[in-house]
C-alpha positions as CSV (number, residue, x, y, z in Angstrom):
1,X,1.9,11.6,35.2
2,X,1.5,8.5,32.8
3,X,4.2,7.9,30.4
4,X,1.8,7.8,27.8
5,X,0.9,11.5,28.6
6,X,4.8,12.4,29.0
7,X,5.9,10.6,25.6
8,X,3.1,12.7,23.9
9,X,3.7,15.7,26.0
10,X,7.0,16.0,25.6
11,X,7.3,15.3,21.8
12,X,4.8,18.1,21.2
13,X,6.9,20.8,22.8
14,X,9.7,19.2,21.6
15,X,8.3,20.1,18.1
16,X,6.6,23.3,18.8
17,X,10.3,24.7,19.8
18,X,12.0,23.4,16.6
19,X,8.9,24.8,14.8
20,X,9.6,28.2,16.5
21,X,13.2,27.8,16.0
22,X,13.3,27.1,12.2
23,X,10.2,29.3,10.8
24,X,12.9,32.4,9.6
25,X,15.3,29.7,7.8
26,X,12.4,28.4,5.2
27,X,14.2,30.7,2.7
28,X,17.9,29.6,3.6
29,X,16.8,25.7,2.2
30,X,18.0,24.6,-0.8
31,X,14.4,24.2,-2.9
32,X,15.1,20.6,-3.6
33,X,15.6,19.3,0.5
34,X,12.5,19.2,2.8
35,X,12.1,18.4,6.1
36,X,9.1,17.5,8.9
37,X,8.2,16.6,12.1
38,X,4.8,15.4,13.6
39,X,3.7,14.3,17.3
40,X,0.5,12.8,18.2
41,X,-1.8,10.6,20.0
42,X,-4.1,7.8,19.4
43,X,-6.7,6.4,22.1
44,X,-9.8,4.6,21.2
45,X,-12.9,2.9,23.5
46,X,-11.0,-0.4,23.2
47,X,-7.7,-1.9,22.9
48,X,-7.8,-1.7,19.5
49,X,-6.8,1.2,17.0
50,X,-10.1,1.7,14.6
51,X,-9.7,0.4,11.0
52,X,-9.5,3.8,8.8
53,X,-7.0,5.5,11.5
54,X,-4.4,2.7,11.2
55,X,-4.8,1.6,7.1
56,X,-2.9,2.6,4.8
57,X,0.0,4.5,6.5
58,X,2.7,2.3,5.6
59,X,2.1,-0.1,9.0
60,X,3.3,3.0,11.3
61,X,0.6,3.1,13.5
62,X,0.3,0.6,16.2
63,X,-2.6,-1.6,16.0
64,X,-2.7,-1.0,20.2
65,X,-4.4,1.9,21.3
66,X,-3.7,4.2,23.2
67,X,-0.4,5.0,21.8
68,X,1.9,7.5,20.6
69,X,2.9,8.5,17.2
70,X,6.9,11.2,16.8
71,X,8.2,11.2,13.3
72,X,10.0,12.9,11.5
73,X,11.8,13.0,7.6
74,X,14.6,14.2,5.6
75,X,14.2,14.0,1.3
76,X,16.8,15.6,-0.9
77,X,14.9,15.3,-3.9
78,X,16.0,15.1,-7.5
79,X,16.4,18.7,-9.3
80,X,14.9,18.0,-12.5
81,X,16.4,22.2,-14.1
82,X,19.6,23.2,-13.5
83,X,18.9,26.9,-13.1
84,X,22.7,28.1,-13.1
85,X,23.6,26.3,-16.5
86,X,19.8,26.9,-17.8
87,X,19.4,23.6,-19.2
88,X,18.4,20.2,-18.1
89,X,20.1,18.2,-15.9
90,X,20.5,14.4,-17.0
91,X,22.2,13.1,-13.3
92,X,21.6,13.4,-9.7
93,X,21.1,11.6,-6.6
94,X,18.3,11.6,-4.2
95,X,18.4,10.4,-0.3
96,X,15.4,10.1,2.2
97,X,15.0,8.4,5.7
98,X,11.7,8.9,7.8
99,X,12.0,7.3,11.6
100,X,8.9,6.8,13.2
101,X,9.1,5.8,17.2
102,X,6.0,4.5,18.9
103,X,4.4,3.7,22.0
104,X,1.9,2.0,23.2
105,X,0.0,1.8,26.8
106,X,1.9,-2.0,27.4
107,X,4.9,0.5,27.8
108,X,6.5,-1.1,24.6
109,X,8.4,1.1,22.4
110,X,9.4,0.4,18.3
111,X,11.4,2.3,16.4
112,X,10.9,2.0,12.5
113,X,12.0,2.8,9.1
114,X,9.1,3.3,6.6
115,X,11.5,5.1,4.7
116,X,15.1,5.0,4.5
117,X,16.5,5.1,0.5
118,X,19.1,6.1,-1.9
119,X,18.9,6.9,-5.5
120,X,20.4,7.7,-8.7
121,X,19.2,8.8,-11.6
122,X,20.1,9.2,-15.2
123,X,17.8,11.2,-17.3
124,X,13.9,9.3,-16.5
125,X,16.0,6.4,-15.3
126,X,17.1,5.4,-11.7
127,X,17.9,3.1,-9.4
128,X,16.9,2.9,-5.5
129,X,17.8,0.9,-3.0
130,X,16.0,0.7,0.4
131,X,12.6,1.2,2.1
132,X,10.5,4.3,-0.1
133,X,6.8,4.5,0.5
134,X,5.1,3.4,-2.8
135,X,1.9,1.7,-3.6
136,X,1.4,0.0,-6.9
137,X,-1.3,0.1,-9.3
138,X,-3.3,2.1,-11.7
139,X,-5.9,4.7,-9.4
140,X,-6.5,7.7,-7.5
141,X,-3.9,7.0,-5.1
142,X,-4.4,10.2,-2.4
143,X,-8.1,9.0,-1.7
144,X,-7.9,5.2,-2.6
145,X,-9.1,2.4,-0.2
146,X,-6.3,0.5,-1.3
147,X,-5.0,-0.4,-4.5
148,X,-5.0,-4.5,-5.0
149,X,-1.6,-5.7,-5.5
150,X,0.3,-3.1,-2.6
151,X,-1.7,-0.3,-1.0
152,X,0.8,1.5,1.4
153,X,-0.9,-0.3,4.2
154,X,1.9,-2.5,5.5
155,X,5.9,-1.5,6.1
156,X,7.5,-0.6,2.8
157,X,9.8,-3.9,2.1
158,X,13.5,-3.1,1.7
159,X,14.5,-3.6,-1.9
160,X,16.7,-3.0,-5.1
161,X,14.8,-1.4,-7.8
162,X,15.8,0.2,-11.6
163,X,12.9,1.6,-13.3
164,X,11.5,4.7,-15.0
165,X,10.3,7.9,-12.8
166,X,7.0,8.0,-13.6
167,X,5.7,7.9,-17.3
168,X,8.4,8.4,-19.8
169,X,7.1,9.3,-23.2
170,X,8.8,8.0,-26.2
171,X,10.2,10.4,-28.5
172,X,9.7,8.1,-31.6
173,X,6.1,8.0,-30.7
174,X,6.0,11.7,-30.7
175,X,5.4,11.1,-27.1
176,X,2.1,9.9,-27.8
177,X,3.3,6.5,-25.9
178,X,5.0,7.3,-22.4
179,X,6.2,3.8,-20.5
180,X,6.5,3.1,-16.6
181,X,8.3,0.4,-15.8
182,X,10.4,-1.4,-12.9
183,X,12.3,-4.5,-11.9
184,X,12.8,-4.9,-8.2
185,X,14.5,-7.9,-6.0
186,X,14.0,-7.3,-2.5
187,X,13.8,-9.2,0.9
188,X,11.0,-10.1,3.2
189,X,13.0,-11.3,6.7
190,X,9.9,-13.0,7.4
191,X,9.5,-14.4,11.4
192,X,8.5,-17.8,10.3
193,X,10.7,-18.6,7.6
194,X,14.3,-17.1,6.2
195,X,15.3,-16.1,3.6
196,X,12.5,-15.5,1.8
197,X,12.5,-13.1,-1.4
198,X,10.6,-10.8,-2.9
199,X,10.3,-10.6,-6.9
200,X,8.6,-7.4,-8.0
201,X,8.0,-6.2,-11.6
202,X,5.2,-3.6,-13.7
203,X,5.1,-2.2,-17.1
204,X,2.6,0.2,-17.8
205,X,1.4,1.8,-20.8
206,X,-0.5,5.6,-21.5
207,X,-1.8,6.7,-24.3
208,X,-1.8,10.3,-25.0
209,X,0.6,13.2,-25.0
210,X,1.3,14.6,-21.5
211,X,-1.3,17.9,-22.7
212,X,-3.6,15.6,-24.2
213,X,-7.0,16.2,-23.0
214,X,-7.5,12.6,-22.7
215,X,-5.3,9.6,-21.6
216,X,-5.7,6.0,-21.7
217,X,-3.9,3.8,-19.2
218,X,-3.1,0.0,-19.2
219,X,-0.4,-2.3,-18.0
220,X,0.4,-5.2,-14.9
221,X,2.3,-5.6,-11.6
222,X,3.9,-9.4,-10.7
223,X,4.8,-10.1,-7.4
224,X,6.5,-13.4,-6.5
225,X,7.2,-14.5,-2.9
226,X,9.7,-17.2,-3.5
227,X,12.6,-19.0,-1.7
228,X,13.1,-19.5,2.1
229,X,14.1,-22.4,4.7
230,X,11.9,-23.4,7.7
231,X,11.6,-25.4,10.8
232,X,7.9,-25.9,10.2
233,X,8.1,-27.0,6.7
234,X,10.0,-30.3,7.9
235,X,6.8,-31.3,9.2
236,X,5.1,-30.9,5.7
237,X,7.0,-32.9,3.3
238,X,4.4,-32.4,0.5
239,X,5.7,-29.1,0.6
240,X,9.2,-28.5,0.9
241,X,11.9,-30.7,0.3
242,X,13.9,-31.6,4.4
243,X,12.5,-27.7,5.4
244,X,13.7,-26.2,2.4
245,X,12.2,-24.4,-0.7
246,X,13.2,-23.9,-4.1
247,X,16.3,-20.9,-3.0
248,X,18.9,-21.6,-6.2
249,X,19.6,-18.8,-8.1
250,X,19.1,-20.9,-10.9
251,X,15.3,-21.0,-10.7
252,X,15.6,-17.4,-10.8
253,X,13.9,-17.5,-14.5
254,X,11.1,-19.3,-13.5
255,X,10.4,-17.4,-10.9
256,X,10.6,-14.1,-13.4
257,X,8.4,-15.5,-16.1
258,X,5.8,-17.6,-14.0
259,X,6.5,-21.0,-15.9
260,X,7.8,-24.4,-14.6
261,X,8.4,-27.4,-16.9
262,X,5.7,-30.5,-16.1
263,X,7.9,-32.6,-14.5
264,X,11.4,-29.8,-13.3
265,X,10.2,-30.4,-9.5
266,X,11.3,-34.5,-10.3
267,X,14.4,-33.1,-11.8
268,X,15.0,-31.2,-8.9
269,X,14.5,-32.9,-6.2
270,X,12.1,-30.6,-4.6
271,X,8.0,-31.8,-3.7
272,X,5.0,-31.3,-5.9
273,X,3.5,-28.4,-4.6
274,X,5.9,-26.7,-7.1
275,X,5.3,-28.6,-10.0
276,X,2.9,-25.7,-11.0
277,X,4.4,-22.4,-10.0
278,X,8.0,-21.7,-8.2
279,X,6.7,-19.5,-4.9
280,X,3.8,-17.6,-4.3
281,X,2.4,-15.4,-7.5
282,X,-0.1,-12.8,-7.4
283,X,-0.7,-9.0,-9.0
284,X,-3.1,-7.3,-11.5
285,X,-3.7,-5.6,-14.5
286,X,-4.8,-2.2,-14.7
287,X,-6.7,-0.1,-17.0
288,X,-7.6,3.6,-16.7
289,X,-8.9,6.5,-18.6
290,X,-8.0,10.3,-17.8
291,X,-10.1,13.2,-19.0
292,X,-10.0,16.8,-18.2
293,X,-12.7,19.6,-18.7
294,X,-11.4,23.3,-17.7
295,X,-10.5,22.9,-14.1
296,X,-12.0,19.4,-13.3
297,X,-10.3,16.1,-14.1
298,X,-12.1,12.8,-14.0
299,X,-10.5,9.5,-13.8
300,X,-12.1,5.8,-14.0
301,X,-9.8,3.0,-13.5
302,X,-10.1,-0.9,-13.1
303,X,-7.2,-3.5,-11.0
304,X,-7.7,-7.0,-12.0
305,X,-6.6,-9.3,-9.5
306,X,-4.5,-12.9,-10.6
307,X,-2.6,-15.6,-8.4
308,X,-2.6,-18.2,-10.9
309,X,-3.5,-19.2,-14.9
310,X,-7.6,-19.1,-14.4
311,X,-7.5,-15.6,-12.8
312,X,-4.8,-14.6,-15.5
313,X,-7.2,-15.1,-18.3
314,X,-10.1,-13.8,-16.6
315,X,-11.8,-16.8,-15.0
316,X,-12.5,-14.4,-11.8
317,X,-14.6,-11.6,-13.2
318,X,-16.3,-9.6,-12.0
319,X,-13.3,-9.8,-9.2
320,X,-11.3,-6.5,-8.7
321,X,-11.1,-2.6,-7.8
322,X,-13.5,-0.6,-9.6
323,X,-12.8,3.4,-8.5
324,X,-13.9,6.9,-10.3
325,X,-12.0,10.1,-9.2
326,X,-13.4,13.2,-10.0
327,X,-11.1,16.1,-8.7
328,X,-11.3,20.2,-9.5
329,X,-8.0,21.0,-10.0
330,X,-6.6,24.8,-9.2
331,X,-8.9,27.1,-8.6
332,X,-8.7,30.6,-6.9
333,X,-11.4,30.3,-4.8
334,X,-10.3,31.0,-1.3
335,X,-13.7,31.5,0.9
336,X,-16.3,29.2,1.5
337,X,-16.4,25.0,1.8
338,X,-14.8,23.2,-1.7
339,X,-15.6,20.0,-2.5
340,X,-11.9,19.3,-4.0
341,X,-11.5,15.4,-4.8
342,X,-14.3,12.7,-4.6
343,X,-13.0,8.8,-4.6
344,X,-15.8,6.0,-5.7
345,X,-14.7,2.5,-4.9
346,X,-16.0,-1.0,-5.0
347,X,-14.0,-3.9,-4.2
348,X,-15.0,-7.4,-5.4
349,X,-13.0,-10.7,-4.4
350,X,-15.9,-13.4,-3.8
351,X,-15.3,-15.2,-7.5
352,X,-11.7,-16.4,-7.5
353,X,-12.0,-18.4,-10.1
354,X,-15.0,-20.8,-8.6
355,X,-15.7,-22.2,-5.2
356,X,-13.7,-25.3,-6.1
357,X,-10.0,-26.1,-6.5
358,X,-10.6,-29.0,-8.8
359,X,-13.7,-28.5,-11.8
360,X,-14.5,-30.9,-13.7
361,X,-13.6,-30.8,-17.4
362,X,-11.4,-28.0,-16.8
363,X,-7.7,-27.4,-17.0
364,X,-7.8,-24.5,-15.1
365,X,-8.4,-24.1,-11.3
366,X,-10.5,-22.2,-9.2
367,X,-11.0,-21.3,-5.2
368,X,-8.0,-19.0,-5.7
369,X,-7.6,-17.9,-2.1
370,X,-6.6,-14.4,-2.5
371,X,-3.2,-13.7,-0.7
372,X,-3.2,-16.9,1.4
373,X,-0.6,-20.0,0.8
374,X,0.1,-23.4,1.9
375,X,4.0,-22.8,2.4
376,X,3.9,-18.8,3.5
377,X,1.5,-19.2,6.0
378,X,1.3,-15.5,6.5
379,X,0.7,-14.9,2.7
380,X,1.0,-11.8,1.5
381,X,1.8,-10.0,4.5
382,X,4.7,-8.4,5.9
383,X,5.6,-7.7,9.4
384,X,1.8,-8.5,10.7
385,X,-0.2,-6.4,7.9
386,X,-1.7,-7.3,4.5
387,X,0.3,-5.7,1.7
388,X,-2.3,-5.4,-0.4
389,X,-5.9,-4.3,-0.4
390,X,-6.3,-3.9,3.5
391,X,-10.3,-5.5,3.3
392,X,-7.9,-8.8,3.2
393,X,-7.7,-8.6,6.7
394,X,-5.6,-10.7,9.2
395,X,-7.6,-12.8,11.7
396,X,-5.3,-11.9,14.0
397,X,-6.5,-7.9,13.7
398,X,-10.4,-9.6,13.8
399,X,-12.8,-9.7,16.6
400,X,-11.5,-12.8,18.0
401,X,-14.9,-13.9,18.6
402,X,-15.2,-14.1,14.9
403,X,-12.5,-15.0,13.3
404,X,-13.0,-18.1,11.9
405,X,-11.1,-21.3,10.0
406,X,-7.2,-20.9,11.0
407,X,-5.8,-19.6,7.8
408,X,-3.6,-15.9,8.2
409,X,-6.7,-14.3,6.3
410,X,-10.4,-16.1,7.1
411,X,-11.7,-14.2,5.5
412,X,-10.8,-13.0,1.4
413,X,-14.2,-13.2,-0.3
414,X,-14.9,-9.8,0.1
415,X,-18.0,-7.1,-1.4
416,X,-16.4,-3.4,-0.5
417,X,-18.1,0.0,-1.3
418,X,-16.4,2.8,-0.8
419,X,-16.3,6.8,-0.3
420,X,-13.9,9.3,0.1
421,X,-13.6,12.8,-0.4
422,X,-11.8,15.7,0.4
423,X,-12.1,19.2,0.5
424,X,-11.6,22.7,2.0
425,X,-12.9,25.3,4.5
426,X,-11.6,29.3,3.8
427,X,-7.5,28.8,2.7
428,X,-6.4,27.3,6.4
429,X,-9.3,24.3,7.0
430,X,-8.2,20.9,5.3
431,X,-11.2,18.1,5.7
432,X,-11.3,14.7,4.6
433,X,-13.9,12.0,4.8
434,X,-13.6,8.1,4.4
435,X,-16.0,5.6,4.3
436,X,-16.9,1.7,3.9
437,X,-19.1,-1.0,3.9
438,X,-18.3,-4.4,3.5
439,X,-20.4,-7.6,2.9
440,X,-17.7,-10.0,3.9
441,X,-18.0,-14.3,3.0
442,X,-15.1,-15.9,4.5
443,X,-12.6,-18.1,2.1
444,X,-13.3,-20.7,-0.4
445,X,-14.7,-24.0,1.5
446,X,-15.5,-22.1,4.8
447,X,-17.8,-19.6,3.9
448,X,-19.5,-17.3,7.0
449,X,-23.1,-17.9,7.5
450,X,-24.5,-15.6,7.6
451,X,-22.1,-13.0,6.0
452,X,-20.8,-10.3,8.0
453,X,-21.4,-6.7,7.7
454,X,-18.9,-4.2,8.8
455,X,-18.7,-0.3,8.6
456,X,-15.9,2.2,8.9
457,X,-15.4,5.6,8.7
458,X,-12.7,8.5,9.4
459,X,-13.6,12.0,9.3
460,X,-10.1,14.2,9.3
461,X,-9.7,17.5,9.7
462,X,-6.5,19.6,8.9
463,X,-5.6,23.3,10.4
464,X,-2.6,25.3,8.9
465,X,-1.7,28.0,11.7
466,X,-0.7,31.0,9.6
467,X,1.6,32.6,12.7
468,X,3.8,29.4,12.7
469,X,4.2,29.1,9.0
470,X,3.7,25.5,7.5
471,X,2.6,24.4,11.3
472,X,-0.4,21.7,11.0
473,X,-2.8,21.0,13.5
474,X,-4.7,17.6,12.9
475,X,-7.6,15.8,14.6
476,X,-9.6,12.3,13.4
477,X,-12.2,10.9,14.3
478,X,-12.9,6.9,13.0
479,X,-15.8,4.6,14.2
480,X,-15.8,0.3,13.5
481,X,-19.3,-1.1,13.8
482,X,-19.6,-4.8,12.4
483,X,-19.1,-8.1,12.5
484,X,-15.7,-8.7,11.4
485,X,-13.6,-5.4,13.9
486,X,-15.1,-5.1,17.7
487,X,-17.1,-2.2,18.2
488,X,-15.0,0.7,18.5
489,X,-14.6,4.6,18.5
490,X,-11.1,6.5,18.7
491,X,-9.8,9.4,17.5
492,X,-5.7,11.1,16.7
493,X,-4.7,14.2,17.3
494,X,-1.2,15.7,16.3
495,X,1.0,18.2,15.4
496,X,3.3,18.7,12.3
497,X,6.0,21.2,11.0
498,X,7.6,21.2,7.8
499,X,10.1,23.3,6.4
């Protein structure tokens, strides 16, 4: 038997005996742990795992199909009620950790950590460090495409992070004004370059009590990639200083607030590709609005995309995510198909700002290159996928037939439309659908002629086997036909078990 067939095999019985095992101690957990296991397979009419079955799940699934998916997770999660002492409770601690091991048909096997973390909290107030699966952004973010600035679609990096859990209203306000904010330092242990950091900050806004019947949202994310020695940059002296980028601890404020004096870079001693911005910049702001009518909620949200002063002051609309979620909310209705939560997207990044770097008469730039960069050749990537919005895709996940003018992402000028809904069959059938087309333009200066068309879809479906308790069985189905992925059709199926 193929190893392929004895990795998948085996994991399954592996899990359907634990699942067998376990079902009578559901009761014996304490309510605030949870656990899970899931075993699967991917295989596909190429080499190549199809777009919607691999985006968006934190860059565990291998880009190489066939392959095989075992994971498993552990969460003790924060009790928010202290049920013995009946009141509150201000402090706790959380832990979680969520190894994924993979394998592929080139008999190559990864083990990885999307999620490994520990926490504290003090009231709405904690600190993590670690990997945690997050995306960031103001949307719909069970159905999304992918929010702009971090969509769950590549590894979660490891980082440091204090912030607020969630939105925190403010009791002065008569929590008419709830906050979320965060301040993050983390590290990208990059391939090409070391030492490169991460600098990662939001502060978001809502309007509305928490039983308001409608919210307004609004606020921004800023990511810096920033510091970082290489081999490669000694052969670019207009870009690094003998291999070596701005990494002082002391530039740590102008990393934070965006800003460089005119002439710090002479000061310095480092080259003029800083003398406008220390590192890479990019990130969004957001704006939503949240209204609810009985048991349906709707919500309408916009991310505006920046990397530099001209996109920061709206130089690049119309660019950005556009999304309406409508969603019923509980209902008791436990026969028939529900239609439970419908996703609208459309994804614009063909402005940026102008075609050209340089326009005349102006002091701000265009031709903003969305998530490329002269000095992190791989942008805003991380271990091989795109961080953000995944229609930013990597040549090197392409056709390579098509894939066009060298840079890591050829192509970031980008008209998406999207669909995705969800919704249920009787109390034990779970279905999902996903879909999107793309009219796709290349990068500032080397535009496609003619622009490229590509389609995607997923169709998922989702069976809870009432015998083994919370026992899952899954199958998906996902089809690429374009001119920016090879043809391809390929499918998952698995099993999962959590307690």
């Amino acid at each position: 038997m193929p190893l392929q067939k004895i990795f998948t095999h085996t994991t399954i019985y592996v899990l359907l005996f634990i699942s067998g095992q376990l079902y009578g101690q559901k009761n014996a957990l304490v309510s605030n742990l949870e656990a899970g296991l899931e075993a699967g397979a991917y295989v596909s009419t190429n080499d190549d795992t199809p777009f919607w079955l691999r985006t968006n799940r934190f860059g565990i699934v291998p880009n190489e199909s066939t392959s095989g998916v075992l994971q498993g997770y552990f969460r003790r999660n924060y009790l928010f009620f202290d049920s013995l002492s009946n009141r509150p409770k201000k402090l706790d601690w959380r832990v979680a950790v969520s190894p994924v091991l993979t394998y592929n048909k080139s008999s190559r096997y990864s083990l990885l950590l999307p999620e490994a973390n520990a926490s504290v909290r003090f009231k709405m107030t904690e600190i993590y460090l670690g990997r945690r699966k997050e995306v960031m952004g103001l949307g719909d973010s069970t159905l999304s495409s992918g929010f702009y600035s971090g969509s769950g679609n590549a590894l979660p990096m490891p980082k440091i992070q204090i912030g607020t859990i969630g939105f925190t209203p403010l009791k002065l306000t008569r929590n008419f004004l709830a906050i979320h904010a965060g301040f993050a330092h983390g590290w990208f242990h990059t391939d090409y370059l070391d030492g490169v950091r991460l600098h990662q900050k939001f502060l978001y806004f809502r309007l509305g009590k928490p039983t308001s019947t409608s919210k307004f949202y609004f606020g921004l994310n800023h990511n810096v990639m920033w510091a970082g020695h290489g081999e490669y940059l000694k052969q670019h002296p207009e870009l690094a200083l003998n291999g070596e980028l701005p990494s002082s601890w002391k530039f740590y404020p102008n990393v934070v607030l965006a800003y460089t004096s005119k002439n710090w870079y002479k000061k310095n001693g480092y080259s003029s590709f800083d003398s406008y911005r220390l590192g890479n910049h990019l990130g969004s702001y957001d704006f939503g609005f949240e209204t609810k009518a009985g048991a349906y909620k709707l919500f309408v949200y916009h991310q505006h995309p920046f990397e530099d002063v001209s996109s920061m002051l709206f130089k690049n609309i119309p660019d950005g995510l556009y999304g309406v979620n409508f969603k019923l909310k509980n209902t008791s209705r436990r026969s028939g198909i529900l239609l439970t939560n419908i996703t609208l997207e459309f994804l614009s990044t063909k402005d940026q700002s102008g075609s050209q770097f340089y326009i005349t008469g102006s002091k701000f730039q265009g031709a903003d290159n969305y998530f490329n960069h002269s000095q992190y050749t791989e942008g805003w990537s991380y271990r091989g996928r795109t961080v953000g919005t995944p229609f930013i895709v990597p040549g090197k996940d392409m056709d390579p037939t098509k894939q066009g003018n060298g840079r890591y992402f050829p192509n970031n000028r980008v008209n998406m439309w999207y669909l995705g809904a969800q919704g249920r069959l009787g109390k034990a059938l779970s279905l999902t659908l996903r879909t999107s087309y793309s009219r796709n333009f290349g990068t500032p200066g080397a535009e496609y002629n003619p622009v490229r068309g590509q389609f995607s879809s997923l169709f998922a479906a989702e069976y809870r086997l009432a015998f083994m308790g919370n026992t899952v069985v899954m199958v998906q189905w996902a089809m690429d036909k374009g001119d920016i992925f090879t043809k391809n059709n390929g499918g998952y199926i698995g099993l999962k078990k959590a307690w």
